[in-house]
C-alpha positions in Angstrom: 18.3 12.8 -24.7 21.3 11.3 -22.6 21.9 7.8 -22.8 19.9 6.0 -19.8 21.4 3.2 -17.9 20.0 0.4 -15.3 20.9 0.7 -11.5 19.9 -2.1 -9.4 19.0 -0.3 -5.8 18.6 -2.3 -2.6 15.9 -0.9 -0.6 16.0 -1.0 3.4 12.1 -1.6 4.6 12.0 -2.2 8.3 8.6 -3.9 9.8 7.5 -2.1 12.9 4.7 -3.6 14.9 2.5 -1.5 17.5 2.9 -2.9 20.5 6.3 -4.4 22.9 9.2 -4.1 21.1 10.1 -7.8 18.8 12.8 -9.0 17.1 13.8 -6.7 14.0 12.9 -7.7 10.4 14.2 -5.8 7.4 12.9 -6.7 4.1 16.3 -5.8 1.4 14.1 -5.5 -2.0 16.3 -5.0 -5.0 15.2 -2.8 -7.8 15.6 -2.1 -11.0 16.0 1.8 -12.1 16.7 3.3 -15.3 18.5 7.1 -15.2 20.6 8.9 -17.0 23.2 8.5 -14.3 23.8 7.5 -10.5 22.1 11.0 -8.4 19.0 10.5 -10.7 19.1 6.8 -9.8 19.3 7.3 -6.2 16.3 9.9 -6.6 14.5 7.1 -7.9 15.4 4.5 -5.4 14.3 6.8 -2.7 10.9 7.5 -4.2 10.4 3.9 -5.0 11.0 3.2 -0.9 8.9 6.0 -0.1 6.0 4.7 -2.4 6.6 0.9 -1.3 5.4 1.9 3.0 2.4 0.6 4.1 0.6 -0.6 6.9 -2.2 -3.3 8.1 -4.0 -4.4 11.0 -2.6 -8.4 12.2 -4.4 -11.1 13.4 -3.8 -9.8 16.5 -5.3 -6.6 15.6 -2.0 -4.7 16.1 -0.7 -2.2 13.2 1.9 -3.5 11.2 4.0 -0.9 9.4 6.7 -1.2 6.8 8.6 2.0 6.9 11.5 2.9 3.9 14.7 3.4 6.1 17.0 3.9 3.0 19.2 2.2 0.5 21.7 -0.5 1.7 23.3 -0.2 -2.2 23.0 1.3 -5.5 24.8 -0.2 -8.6 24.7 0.1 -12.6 23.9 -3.4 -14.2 25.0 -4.2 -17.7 21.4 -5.5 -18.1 19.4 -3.8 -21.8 15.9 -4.6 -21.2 14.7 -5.0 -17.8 11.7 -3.2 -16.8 11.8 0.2 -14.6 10.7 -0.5 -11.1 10.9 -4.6 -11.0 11.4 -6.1 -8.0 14.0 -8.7 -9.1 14.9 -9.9 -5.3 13.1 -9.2 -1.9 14.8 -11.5 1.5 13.8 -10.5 4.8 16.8 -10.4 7.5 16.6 -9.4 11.3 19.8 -6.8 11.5 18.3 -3.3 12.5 17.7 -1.8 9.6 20.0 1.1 11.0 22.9 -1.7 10.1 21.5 -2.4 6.5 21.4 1.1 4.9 24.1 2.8 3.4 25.0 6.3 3.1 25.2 7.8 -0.5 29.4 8.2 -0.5 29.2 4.4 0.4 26.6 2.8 -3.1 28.7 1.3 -5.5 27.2 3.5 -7.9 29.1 6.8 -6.7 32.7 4.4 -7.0 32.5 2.9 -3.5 
């Protein structure tokens, strides 16, 4: 078995609400991923984004929906024992989160 290393991946979730259109809000949740190297750790990213969209009625009785827009990074950590799939940061910004991700040739994992 190839050695397996730790990424940390920043995923883009962008909060859309039914209704008029409101302010943007992102939430940027950085992730721990082990693989065996940087395309398996973006595969991993992305199904972790996929998994983490959900939605919810308000108060107001309008859906709320998070929707997985990307990754704004993807880098190895020197880290041993962190656990697969932790969320270790999460901050919500108000940049479109067309601004926030980043395409593959630009993660620091792939030698931005």
């Amino acid at each position: 078995m190839q050695n397996q290393a730790w990424y940390i991946a920043i995923l883009v979730l962008e909060c859309d609400v039914e209704g008029p259109p409101a302010e943007p809000l992102v939430d940027l949740q950085l992730r721990l991923v082990r693989a065996c190297d940087p395309a398996n750790a973006l595969r991993s990213a992305e199904a972790m984004g996929l998994d983490s969209q959900h939605a919810y009625l308000n108060a107001e009785g309008e859906e709320v929906r998070w929707v997985f827009r990307g990754l704004h990074d993807l880098r190895a950590t020197d880290d041993p024992e962190p656990v697969h799939g932790a969320e270790v940061y999460s901050r919500f910004d108000s940049q479109p989160a067309t601004d926030l991700v980043t395409s593959r040739a630009q993660l620091s994992a792939f030698g931005r």
